[in-house]
C-alpha positions in Angstrom: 19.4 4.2 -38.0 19.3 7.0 -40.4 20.1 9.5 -37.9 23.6 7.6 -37.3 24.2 7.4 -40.6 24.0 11.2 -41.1 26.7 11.2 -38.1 29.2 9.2 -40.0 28.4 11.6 -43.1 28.4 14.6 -41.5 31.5 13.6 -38.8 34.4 13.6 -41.9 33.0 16.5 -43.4 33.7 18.5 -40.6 37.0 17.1 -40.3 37.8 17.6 -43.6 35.7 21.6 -43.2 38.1 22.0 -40.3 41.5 20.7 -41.6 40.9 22.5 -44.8 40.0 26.2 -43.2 43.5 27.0 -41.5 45.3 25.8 -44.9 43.1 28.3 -46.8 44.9 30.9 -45.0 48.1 29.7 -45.8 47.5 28.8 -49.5 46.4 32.7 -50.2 49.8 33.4 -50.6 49.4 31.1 -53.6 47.3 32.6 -56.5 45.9 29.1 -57.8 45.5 27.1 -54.8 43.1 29.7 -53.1 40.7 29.1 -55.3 40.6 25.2 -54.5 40.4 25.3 -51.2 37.7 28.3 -50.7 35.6 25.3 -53.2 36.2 22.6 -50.9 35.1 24.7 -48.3 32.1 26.1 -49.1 31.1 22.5 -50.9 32.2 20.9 -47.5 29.8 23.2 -45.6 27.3 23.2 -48.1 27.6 19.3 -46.8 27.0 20.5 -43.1 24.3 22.7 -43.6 22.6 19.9 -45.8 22.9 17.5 -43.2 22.4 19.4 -40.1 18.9 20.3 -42.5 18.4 16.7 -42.7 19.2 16.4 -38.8 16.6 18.7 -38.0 13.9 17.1 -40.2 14.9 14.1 -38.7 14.6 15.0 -35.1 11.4 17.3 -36.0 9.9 13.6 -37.8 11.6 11.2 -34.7 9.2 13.6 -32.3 6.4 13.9 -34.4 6.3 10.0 -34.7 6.9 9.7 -30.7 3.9 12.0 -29.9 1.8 10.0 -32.5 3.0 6.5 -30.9 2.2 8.5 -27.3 -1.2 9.3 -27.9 -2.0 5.7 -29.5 -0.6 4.2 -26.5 -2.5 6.7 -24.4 -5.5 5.9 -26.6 -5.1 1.9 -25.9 -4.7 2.5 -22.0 -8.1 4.3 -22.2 -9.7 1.3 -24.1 -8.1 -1.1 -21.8 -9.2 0.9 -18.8 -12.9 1.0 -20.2 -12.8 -2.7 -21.1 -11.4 -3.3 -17.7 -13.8 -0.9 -16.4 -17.1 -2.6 -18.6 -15.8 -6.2 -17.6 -15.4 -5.0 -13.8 -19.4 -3.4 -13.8 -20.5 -6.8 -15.6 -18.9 -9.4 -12.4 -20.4 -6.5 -9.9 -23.7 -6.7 -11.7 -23.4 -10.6 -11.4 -22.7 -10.7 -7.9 -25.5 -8.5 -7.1 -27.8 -10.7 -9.4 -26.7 -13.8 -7.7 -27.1 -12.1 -4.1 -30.0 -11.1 -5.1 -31.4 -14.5 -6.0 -30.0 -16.1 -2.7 -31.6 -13.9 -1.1 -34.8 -14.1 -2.3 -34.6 -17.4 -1.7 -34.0 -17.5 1.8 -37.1 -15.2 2.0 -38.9 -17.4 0.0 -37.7 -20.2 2.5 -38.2 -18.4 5.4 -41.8 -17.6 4.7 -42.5 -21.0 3.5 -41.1 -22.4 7.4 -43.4 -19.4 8.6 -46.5 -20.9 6.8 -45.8 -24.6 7.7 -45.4 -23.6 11.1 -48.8 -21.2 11.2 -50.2 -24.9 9.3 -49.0 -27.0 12.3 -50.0 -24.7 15.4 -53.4 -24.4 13.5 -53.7 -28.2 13.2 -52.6 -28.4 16.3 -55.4 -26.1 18.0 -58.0 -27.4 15.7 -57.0 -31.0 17.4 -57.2 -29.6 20.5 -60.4 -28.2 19.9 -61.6 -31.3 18.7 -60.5 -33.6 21.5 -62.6 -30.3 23.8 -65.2 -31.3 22.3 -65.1 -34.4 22.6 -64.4 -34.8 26.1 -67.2 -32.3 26.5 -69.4 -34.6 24.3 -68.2 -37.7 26.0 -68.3 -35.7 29.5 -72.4 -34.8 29.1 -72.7 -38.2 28.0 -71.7 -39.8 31.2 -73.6 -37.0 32.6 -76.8 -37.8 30.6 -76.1 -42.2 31.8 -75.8 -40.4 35.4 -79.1 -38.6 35.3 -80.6 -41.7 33.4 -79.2 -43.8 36.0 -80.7 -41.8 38.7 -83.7 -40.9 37.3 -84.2 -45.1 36.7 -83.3 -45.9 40.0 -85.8 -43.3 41.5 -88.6 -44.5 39.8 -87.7 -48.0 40.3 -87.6 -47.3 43.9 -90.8 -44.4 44.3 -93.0 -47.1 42.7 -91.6 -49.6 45.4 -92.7 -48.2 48.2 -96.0 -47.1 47.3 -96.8 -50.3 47.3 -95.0 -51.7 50.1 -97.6 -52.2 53.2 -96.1 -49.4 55.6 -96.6 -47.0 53.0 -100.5 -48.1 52.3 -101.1 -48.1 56.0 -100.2 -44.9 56.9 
């Protein structure tokens, strides 16, 4: 805004710089209006050098104030990148922490089924064992009544015929 407004300043004074410089030639013939016009002049470029002064301050300030707005935009991508960067390492660590936990979980699972199953087959040979045993048990039992049986009916029957006539006879 300023910058245009030194334009519209500067603009008629050069006009006016460049209208009045070809009639100072002319009014040199004239003793009086010399004198006028070489004052305009120099008061008219004066004007110009003041505000091509101010021009240059302005331009030197506009770039000044555009490398400082740069680098503090330049500063906030950092920040944002970091942030972005901070809040990106955060979810990853999350996602590793709740793999993490699923995982040990299905291990957890898995050696819980591995135990329960080690349980049953042991059960399961320990019933085994036991009805072993108990067929042996139940099979030297029969074994035992067998014996019994026989060993009954052979001394039921020796005693028998030692006393049956035949036997005494002969």
């Amino acid at each position: 805004m300023r910058g245009s407004g030194v334009l519209r300043i500067a603009l008629p004074c050069l006009i006016a710089f460049a209208g009045t410089a070809p009639l100072a030639g002319c009014g040199s013939a004239l003793t009086g209006g010399s004198s006028t016009a070489t004052g305009s002049s120099r008061e008219a470029l004066e004007r110009n050098e003041e505000a091509a002064a101010q021009k240059r301050e302005e331009a030197a300030e506009t770039a000044k104030y555009r490398e400082l707005l740069s680098e503090i935009e330049n500063k906030k991508r950092e920040e944002a990148a970091e942030a972005n960067a901070k809040r990106t390492e955060r979810a990853a660590a999350a996602r590793a922490k709740k793999r993490e936990k699923i995982a040990e979980a299905e291990a957890k699972k898995k050696l819980e089924a591995a135990e329960e199953s080690v349980k049953k087959k042991e059960e399961a040979l320990k019933a085994e064992a036991k009805q072993r045993e108990a067929a042996k048990k139940k099979s030297e039992q029969k074994k035992k009544k067998v014996e019994k049986k026989a060993i009954t009916r052979s001394q039921v029957t020796a005693p028998a015929q030692a006393t049956t006539p035949q036997n005494a006879k002969g």
